[in-house]
C-alpha positions as CSV (number, residue, x, y, z in Angstrom):
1,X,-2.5,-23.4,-4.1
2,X,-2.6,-20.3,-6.3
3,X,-5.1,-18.0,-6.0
4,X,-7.4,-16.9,-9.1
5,X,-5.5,-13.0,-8.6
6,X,-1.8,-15.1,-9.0
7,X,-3.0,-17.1,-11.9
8,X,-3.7,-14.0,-13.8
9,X,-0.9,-11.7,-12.9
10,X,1.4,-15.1,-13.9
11,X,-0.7,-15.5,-17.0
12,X,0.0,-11.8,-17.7
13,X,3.6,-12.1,-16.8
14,X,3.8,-15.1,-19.7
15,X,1.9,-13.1,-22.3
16,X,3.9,-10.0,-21.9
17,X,7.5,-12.2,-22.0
18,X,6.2,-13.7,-25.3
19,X,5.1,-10.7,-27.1
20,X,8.2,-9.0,-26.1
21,X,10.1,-12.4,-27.5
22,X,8.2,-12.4,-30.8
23,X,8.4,-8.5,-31.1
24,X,12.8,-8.6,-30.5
25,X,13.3,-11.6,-32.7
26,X,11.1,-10.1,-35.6
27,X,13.3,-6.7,-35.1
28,X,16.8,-8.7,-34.9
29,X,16.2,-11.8,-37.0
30,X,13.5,-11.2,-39.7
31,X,13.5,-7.3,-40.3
32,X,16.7,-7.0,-41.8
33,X,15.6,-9.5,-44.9
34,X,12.9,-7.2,-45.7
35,X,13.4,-4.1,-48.0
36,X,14.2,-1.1,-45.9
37,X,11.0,0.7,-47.8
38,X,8.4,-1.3,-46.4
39,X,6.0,-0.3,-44.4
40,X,6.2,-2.6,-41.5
41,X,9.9,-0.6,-40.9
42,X,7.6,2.1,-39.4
43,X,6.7,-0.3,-36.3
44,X,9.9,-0.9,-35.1
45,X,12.5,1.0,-33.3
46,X,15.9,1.7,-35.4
47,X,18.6,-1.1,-35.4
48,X,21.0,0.5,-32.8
49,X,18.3,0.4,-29.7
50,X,18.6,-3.7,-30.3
51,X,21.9,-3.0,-28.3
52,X,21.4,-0.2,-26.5
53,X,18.1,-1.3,-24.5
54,X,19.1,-5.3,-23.2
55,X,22.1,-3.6,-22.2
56,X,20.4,-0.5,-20.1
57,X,18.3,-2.8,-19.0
58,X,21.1,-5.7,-17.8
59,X,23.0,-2.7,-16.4
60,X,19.5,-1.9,-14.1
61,X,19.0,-5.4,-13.7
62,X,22.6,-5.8,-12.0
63,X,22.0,-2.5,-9.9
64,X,18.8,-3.6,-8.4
65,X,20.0,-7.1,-7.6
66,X,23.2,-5.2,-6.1
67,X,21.4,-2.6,-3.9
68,X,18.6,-5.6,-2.6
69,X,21.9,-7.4,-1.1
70,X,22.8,-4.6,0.3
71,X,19.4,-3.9,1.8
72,X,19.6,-7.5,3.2
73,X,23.0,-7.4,4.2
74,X,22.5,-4.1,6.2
75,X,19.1,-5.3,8.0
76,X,20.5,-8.6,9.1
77,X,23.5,-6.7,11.0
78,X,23.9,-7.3,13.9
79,X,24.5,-3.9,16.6
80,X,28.3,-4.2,18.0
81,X,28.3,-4.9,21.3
82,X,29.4,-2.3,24.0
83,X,32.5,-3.7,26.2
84,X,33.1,-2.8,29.4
């Protein structure tokens, strides 16, 4: 069963996934129907970081999962035996 401590850190998890969802696809999908002098321009990051950061952060994303296997992979070795 899941503690109270894992309810809110998963809770927290959620929250922060959706506000991050509702922030990207205002930025990508809504924001460039609206004049470019409005003032709700001024809370959003410039059109070219819509790229740039999923990609940065796919690139960490695939370095992290790659350097865990290799943790893994170089703990579970096995020492070479010694023959006589």
């Amino acid at each position: 069963m899941a503690t109270a401590t894992d309810r809110a850190v998963g809770f927290g998890l959620v929250a922060f996934s959706l506000i991050l969802f509702v922030y990207y696809t205002l930025w990508i999908i809504v924001l460039p129907f609206i004049d470019s002098d409005h003032s709700i321009h001024q809370y959003f990051l410039p059109r070219e970081y819509a790229v740039i950061i999923p990609v940065v952060a796919g690139l960490l994303l695939l370095l992290f999962i790659g350097v865990f296997i290799m943790v893994v992979m170089w703990k579970s070795r096995k020492p070479a035996r010694k023959s006589d």
